[in-house]
Chimera marker file (.cmm) of the C-alpha trace (Angstrom):
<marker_set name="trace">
<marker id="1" x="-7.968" y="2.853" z="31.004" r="1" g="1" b="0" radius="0.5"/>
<marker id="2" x="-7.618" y="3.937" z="27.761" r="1" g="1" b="0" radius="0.5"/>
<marker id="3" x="-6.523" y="1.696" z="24.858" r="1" g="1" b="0" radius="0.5"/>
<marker id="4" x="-3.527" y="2.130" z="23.444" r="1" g="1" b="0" radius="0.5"/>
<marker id="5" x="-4.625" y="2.439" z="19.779" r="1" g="1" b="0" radius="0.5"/>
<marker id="6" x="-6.747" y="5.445" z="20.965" r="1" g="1" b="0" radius="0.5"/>
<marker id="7" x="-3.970" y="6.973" z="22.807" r="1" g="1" b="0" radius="0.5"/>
<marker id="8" x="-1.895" y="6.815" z="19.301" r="1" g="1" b="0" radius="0.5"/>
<marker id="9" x="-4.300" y="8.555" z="17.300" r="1" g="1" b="0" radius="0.5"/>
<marker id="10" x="-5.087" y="11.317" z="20.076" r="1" g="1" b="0" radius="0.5"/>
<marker id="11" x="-1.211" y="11.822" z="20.487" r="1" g="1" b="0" radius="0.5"/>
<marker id="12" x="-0.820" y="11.611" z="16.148" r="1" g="1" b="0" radius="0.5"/>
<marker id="13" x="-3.664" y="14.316" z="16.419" r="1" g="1" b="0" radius="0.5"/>
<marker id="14" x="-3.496" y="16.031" z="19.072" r="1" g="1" b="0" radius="0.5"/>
<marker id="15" x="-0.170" y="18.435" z="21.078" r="1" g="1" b="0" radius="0.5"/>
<marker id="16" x="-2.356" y="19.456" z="23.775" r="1" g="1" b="0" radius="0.5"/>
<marker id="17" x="-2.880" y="16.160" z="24.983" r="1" g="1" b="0" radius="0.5"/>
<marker id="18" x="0.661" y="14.999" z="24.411" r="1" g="1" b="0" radius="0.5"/>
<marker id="19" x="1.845" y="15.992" z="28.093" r="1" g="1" b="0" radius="0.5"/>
<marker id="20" x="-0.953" y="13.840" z="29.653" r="1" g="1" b="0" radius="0.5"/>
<marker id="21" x="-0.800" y="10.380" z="27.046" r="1" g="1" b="0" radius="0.5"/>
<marker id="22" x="3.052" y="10.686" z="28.336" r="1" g="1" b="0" radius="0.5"/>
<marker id="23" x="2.019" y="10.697" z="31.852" r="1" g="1" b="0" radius="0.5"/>
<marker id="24" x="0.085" y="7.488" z="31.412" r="1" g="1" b="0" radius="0.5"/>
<marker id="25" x="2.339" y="5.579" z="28.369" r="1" g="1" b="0" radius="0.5"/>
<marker id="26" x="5.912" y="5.859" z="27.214" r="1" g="1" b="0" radius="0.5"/>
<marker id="27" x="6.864" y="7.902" z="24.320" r="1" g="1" b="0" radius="0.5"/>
<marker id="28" x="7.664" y="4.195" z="22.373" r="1" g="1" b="0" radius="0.5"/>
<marker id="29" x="3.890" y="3.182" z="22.955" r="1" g="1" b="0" radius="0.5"/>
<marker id="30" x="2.538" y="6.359" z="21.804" r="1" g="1" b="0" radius="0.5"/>
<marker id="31" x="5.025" y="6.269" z="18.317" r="1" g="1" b="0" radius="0.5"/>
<marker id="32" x="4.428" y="2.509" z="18.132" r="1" g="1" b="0" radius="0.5"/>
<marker id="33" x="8.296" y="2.368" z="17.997" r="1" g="1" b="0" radius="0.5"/>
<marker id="34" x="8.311" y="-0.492" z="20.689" r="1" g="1" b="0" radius="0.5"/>
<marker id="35" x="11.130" y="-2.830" z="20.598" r="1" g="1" b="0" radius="0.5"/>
<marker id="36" x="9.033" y="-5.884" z="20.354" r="1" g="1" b="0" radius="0.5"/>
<marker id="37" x="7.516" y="-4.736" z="17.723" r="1" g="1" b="0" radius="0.5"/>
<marker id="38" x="7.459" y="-7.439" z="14.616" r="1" g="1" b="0" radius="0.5"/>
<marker id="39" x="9.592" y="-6.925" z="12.183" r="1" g="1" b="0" radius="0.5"/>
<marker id="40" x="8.122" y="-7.344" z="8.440" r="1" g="1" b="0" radius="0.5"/>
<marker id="41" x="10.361" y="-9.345" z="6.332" r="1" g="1" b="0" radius="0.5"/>
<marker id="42" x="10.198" y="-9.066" z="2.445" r="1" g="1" b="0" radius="0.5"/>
<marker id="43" x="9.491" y="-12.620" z="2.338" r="1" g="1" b="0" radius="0.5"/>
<marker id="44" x="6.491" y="-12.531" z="4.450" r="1" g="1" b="0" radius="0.5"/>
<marker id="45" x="5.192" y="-9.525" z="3.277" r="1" g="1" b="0" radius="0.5"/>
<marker id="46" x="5.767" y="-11.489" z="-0.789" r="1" g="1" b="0" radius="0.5"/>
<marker id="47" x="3.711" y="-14.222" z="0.702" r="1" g="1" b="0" radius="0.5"/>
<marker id="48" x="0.476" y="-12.014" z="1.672" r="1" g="1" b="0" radius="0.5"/>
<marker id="49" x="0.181" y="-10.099" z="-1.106" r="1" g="1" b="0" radius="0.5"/>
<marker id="50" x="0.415" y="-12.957" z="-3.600" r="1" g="1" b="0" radius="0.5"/>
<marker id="51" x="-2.227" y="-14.968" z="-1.649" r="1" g="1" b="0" radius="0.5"/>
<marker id="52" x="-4.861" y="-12.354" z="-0.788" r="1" g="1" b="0" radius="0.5"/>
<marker id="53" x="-4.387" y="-9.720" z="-3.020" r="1" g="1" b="0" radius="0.5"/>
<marker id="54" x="-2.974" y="-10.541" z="-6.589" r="1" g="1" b="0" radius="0.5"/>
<marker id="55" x="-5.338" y="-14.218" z="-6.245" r="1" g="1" b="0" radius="0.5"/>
<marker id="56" x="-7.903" y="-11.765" z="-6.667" r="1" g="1" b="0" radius="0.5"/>
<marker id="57" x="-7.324" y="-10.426" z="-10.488" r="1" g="1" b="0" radius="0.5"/>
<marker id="58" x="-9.048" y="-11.698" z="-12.551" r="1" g="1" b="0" radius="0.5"/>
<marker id="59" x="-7.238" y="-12.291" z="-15.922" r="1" g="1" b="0" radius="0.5"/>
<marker id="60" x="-10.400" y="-11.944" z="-18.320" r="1" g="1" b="0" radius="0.5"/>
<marker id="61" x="-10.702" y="-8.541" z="-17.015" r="1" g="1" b="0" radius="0.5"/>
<marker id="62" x="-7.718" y="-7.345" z="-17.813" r="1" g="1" b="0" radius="0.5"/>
<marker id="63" x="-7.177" y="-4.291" z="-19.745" r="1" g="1" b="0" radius="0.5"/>
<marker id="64" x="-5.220" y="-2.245" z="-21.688" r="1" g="1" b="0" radius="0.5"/>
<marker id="65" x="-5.614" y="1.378" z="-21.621" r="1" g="1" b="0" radius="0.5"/>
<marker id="66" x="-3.248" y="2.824" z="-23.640" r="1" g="1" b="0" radius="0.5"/>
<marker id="67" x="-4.494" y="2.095" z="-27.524" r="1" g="1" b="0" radius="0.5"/>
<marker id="68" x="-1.939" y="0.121" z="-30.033" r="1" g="1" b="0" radius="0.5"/>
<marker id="69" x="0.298" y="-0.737" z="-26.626" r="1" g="1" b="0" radius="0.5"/>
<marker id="70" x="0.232" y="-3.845" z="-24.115" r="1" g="1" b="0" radius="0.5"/>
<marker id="71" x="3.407" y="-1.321" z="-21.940" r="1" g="1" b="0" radius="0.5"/>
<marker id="72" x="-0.126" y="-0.313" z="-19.860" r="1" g="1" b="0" radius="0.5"/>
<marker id="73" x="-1.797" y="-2.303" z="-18.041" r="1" g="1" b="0" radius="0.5"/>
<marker id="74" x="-4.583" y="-2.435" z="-15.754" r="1" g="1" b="0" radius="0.5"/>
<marker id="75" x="-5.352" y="-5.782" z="-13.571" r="1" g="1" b="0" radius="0.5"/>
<marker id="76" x="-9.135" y="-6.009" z="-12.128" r="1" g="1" b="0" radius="0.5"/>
<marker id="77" x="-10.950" y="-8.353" z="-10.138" r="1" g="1" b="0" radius="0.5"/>
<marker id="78" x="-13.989" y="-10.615" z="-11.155" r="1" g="1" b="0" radius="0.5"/>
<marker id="79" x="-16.099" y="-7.569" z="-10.441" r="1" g="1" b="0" radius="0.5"/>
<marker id="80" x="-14.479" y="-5.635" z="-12.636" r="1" g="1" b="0" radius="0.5"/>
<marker id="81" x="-13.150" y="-3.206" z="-10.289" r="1" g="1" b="0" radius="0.5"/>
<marker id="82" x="-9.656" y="-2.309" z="-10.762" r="1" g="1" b="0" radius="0.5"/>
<marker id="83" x="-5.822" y="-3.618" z="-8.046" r="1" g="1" b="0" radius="0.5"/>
<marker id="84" x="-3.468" y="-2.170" z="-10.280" r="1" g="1" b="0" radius="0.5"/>
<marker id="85" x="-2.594" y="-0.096" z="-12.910" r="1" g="1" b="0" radius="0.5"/>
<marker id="86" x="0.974" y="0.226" z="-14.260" r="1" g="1" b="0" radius="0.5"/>
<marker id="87" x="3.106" y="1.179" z="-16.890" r="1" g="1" b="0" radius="0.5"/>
<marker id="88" x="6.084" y="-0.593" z="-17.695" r="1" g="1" b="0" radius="0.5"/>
<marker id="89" x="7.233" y="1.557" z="-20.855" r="1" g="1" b="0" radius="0.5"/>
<marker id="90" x="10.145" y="3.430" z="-19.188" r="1" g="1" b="0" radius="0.5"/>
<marker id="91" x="8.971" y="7.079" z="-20.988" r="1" g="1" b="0" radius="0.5"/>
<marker id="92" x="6.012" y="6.953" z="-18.650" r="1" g="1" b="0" radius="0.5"/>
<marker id="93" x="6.777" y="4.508" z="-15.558" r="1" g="1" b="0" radius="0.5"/>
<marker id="94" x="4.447" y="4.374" z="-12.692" r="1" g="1" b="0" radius="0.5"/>
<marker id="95" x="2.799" y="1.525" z="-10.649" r="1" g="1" b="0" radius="0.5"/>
<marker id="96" x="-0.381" y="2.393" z="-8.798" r="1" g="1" b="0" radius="0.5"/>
<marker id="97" x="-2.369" y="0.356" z="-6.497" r="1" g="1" b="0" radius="0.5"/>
<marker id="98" x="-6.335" y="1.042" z="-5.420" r="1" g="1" b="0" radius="0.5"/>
<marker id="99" x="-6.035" y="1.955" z="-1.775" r="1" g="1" b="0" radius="0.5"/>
<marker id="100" x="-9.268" y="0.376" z="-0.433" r="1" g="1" b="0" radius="0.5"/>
<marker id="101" x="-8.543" y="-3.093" z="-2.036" r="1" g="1" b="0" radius="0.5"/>
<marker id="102" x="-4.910" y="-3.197" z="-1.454" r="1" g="1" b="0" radius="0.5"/>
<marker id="103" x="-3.397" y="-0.808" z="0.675" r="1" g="1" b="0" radius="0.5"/>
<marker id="104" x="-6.269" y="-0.805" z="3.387" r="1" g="1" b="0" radius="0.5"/>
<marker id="105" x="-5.588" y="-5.033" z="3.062" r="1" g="1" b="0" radius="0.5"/>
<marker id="106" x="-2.319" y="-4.413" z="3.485" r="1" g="1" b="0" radius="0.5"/>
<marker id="107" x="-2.207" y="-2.013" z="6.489" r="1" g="1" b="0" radius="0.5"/>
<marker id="108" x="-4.776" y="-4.459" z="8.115" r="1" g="1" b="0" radius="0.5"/>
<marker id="109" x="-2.547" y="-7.096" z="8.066" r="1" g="1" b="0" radius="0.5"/>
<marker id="110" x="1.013" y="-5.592" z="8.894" r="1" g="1" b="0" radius="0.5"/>
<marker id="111" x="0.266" y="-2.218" z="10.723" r="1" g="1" b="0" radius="0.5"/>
<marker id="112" x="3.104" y="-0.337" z="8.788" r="1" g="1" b="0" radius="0.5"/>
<marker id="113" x="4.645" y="2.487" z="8.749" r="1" g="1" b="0" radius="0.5"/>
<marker id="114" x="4.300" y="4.535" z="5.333" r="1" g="1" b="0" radius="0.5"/>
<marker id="115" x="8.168" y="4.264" z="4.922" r="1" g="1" b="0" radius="0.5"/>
<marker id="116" x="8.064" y="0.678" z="5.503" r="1" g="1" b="0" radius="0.5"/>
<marker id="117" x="4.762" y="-0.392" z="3.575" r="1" g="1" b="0" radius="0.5"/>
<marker id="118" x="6.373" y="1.708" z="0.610" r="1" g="1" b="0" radius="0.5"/>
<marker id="119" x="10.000" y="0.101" z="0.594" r="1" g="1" b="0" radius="0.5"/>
<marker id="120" x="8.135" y="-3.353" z="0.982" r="1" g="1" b="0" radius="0.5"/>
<marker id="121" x="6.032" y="-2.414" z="-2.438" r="1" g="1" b="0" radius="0.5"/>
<marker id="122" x="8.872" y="-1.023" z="-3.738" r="1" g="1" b="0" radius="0.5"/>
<marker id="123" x="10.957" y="-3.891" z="-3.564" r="1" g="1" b="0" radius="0.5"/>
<marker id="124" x="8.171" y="-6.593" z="-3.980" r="1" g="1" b="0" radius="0.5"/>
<marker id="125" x="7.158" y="-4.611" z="-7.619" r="1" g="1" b="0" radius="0.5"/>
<marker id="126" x="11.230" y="-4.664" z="-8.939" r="1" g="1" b="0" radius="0.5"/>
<marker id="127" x="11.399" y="-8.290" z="-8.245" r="1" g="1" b="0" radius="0.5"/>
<marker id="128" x="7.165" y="-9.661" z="-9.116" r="1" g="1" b="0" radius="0.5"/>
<marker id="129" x="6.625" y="-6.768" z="-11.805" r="1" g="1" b="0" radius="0.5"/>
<marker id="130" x="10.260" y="-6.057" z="-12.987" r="1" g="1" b="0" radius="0.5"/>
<marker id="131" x="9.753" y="-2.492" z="-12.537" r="1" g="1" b="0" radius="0.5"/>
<marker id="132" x="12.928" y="-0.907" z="-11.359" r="1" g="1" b="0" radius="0.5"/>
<marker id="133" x="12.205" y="2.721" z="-12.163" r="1" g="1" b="0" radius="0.5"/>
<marker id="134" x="8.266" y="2.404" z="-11.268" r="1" g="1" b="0" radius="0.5"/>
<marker id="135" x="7.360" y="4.230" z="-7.958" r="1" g="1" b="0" radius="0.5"/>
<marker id="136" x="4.300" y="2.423" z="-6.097" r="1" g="1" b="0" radius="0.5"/>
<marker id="137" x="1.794" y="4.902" z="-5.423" r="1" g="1" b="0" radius="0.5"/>
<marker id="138" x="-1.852" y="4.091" z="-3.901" r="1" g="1" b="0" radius="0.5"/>
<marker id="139" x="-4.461" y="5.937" z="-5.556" r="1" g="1" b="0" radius="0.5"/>
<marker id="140" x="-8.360" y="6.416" z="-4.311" r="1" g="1" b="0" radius="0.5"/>
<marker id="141" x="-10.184" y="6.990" z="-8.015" r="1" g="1" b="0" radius="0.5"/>
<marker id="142" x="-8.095" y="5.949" z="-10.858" r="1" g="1" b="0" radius="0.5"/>
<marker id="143" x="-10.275" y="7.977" z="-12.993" r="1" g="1" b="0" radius="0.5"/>
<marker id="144" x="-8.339" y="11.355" z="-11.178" r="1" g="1" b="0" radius="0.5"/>
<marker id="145" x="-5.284" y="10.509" z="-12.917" r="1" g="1" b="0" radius="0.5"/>
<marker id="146" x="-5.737" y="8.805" z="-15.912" r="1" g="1" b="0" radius="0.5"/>
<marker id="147" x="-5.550" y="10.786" z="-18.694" r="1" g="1" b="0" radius="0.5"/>
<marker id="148" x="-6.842" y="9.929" z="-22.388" r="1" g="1" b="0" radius="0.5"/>
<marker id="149" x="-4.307" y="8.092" z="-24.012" r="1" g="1" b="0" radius="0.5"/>
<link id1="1" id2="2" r="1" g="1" b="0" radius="0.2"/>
<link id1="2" id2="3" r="1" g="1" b="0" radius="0.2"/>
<link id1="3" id2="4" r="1" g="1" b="0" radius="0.2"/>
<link id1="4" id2="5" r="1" g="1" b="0" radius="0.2"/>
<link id1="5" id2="6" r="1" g="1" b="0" radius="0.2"/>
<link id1="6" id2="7" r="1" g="1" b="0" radius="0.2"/>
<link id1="7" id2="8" r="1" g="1" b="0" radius="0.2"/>
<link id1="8" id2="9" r="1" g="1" b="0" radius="0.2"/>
<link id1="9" id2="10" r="1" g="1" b="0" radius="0.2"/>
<link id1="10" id2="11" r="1" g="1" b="0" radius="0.2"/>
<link id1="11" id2="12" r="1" g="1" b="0" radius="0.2"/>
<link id1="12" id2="13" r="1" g="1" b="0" radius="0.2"/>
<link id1="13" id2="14" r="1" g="1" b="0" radius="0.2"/>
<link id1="14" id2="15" r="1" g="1" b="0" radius="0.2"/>
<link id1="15" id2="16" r="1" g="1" b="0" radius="0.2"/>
<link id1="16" id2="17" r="1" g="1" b="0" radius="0.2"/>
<link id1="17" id2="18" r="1" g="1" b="0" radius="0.2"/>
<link id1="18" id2="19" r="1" g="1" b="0" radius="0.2"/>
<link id1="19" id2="20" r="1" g="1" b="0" radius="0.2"/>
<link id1="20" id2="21" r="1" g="1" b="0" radius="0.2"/>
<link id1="21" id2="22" r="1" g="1" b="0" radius="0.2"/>
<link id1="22" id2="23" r="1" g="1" b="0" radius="0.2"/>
<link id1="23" id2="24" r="1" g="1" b="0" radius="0.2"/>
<link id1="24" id2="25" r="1" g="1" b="0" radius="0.2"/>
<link id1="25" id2="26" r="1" g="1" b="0" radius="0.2"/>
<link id1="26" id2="27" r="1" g="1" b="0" radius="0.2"/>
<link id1="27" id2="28" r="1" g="1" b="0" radius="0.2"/>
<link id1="28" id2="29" r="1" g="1" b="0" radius="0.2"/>
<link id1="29" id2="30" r="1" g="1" b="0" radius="0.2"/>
<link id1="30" id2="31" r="1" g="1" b="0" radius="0.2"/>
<link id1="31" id2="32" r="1" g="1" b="0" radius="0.2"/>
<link id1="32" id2="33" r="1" g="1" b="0" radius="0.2"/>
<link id1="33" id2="34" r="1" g="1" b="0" radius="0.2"/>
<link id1="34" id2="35" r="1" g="1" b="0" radius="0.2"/>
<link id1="35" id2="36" r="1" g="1" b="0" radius="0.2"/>
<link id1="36" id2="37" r="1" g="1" b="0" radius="0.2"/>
<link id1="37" id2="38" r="1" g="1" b="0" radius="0.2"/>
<link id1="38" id2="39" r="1" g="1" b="0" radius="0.2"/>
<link id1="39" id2="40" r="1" g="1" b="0" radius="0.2"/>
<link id1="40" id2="41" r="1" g="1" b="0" radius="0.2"/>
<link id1="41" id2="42" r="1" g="1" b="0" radius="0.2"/>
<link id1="42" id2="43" r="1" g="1" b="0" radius="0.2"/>
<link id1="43" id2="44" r="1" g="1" b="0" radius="0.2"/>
<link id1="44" id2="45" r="1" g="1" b="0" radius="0.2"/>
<link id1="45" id2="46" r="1" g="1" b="0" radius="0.2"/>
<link id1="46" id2="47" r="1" g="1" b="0" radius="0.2"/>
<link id1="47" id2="48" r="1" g="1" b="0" radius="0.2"/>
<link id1="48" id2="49" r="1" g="1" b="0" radius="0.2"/>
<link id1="49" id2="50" r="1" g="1" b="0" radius="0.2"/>
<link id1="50" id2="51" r="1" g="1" b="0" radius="0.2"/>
<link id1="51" id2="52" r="1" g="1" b="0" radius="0.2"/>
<link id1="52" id2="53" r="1" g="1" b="0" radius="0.2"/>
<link id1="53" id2="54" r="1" g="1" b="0" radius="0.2"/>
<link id1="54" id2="55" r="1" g="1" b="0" radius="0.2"/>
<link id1="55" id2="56" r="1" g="1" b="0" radius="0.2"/>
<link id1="56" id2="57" r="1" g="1" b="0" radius="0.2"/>
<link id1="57" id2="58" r="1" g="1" b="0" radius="0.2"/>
<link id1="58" id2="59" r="1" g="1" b="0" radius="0.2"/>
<link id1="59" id2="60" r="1" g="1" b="0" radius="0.2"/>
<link id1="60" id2="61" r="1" g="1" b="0" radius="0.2"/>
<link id1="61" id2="62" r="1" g="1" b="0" radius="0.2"/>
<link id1="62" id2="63" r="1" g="1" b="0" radius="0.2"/>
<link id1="63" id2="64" r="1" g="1" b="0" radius="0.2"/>
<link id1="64" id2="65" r="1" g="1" b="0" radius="0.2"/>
<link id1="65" id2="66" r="1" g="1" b="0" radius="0.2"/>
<link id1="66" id2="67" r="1" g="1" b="0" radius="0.2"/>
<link id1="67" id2="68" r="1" g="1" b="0" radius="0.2"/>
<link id1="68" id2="69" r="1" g="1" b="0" radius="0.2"/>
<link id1="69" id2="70" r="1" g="1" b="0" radius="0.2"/>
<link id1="70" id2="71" r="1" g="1" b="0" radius="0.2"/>
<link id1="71" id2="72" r="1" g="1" b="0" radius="0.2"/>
<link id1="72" id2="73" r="1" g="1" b="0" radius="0.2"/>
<link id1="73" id2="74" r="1" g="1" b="0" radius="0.2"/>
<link id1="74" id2="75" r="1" g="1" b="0" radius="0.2"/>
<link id1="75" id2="76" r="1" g="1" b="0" radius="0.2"/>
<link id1="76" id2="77" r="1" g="1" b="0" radius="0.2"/>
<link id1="77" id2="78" r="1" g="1" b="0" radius="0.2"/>
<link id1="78" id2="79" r="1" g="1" b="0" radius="0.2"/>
<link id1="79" id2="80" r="1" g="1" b="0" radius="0.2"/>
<link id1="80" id2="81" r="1" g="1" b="0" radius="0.2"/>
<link id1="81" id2="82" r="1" g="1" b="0" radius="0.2"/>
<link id1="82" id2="83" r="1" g="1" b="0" radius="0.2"/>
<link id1="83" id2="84" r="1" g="1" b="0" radius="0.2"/>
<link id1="84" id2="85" r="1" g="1" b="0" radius="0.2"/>
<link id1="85" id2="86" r="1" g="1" b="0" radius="0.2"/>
<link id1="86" id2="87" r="1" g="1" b="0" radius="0.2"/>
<link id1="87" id2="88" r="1" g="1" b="0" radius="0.2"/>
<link id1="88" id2="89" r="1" g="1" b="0" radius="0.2"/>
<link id1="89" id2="90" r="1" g="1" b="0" radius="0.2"/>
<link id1="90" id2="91" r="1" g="1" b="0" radius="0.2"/>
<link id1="91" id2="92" r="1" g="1" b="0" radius="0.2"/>
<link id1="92" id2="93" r="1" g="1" b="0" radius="0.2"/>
<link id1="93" id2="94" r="1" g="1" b="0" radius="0.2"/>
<link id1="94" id2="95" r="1" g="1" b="0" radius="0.2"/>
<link id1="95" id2="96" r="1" g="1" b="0" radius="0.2"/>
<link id1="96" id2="97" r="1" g="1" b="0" radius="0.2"/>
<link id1="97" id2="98" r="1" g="1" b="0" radius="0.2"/>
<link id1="98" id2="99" r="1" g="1" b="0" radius="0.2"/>
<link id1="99" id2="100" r="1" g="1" b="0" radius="0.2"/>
<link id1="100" id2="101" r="1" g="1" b="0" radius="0.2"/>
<link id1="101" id2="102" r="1" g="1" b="0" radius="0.2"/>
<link id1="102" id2="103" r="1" g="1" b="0" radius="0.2"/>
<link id1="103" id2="104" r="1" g="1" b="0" radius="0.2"/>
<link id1="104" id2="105" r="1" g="1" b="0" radius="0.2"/>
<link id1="105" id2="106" r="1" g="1" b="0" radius="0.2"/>
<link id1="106" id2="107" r="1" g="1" b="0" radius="0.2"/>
<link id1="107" id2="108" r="1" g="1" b="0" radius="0.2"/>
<link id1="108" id2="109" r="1" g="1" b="0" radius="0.2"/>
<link id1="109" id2="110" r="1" g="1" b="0" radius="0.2"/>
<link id1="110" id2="111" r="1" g="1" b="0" radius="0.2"/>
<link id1="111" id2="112" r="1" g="1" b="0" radius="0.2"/>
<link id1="112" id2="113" r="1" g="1" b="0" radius="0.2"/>
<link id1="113" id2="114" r="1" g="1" b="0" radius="0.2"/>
<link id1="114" id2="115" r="1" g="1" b="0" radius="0.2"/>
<link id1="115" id2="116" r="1" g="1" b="0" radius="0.2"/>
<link id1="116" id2="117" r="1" g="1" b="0" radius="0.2"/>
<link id1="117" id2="118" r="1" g="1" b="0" radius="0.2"/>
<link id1="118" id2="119" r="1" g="1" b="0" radius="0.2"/>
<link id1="119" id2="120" r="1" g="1" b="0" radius="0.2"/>
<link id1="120" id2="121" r="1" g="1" b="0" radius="0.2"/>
<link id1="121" id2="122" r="1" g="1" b="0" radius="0.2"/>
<link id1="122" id2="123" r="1" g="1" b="0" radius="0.2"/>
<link id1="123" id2="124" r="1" g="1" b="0" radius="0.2"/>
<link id1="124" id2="125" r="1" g="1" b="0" radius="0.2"/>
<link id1="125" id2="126" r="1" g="1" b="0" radius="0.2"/>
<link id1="126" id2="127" r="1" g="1" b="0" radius="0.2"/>
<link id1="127" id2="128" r="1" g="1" b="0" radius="0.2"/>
<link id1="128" id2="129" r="1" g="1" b="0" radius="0.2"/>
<link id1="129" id2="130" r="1" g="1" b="0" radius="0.2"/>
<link id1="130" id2="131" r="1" g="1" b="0" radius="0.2"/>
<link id1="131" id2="132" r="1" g="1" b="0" radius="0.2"/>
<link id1="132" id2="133" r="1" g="1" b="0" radius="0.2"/>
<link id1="133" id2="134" r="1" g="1" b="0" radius="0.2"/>
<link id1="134" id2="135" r="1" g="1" b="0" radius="0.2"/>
<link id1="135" id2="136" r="1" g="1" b="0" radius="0.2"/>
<link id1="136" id2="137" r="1" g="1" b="0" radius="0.2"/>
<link id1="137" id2="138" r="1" g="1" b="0" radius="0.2"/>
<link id1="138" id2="139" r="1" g="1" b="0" radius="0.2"/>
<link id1="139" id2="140" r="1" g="1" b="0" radius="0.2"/>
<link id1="140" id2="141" r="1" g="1" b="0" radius="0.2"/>
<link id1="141" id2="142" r="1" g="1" b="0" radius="0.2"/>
<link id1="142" id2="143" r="1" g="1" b="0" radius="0.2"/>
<link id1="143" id2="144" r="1" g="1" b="0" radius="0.2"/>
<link id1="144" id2="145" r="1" g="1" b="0" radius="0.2"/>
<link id1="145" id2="146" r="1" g="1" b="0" radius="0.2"/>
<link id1="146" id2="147" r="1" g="1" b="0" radius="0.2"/>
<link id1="147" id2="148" r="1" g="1" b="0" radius="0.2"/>
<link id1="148" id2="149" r="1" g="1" b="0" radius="0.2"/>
</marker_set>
């Protein structure tokens, strides 16, 4: 038989197969919308990310991108390689995260949905970061969007 995480991503991928995953699964399987499926709380979610993702910056490799302003900021690892990068200075607001070294950790771990994973950050970045008007975005090559400051 098929497993079920295969039958997701050919039904996510796929219409002409739809008619035949249905014959074999319920719609709920297929959408991972099952009622026994665990419910993230903000508390556990907290919990995760400040053990196995933000224990890995390293403070001496901090930086600060934006010359003549500590409102930018951009938190590393001990190889250098950068978590975060955010701006607190409401003018410019934005909080982005790497998406190999947290988001893919993250996803691992909880299995979310994009709406749920993002309302999670969201919340966990106004209350850790004090970033109310900062939208968390994951971003592949911070290089793409930063621009010379």
């Amino acid at each position: 038989m098929l497993p079920i995480e295969a039958a997701r991503m050919l039904y996510r991928e796929s219409i002409s197969n739809r008619d035949l995953l249905l014959s074999i699964f319920t719609k709920e399987e297929l959408e991972d919308n099952c009622v026994n499926k665990k419910v993230v709380t903000q508390e556990e979610f907290n919990k995760f990310f400040v053990e196995n993702i933000l224990s890995k910056i390293d403070p001496s490799k901090t930086k600060f991108p934006k010359k003549n302003s500590f409102s930018c900021i951009q938190l590393c690892n001990s190889r250098g390689e950068w978590l975060f990068d955010y701006d607190s200075d409401t003018k410019n607001s934005h909080f982005w995260y790497q998406f190999k070294r947290v988001n893919c950790v993250l996803q691992e771990k909880f299995s979310l949905q994009d709406g749920e994973m993002f309302q999670l950050l969201k919340n966990l970045v106004e209350t850790h970061f004090k970033m109310k008007d900062a939208t968390p975005s994951w971003i592949k090559n911070l290089d793409d969007f930063r621009v010379s400051l």
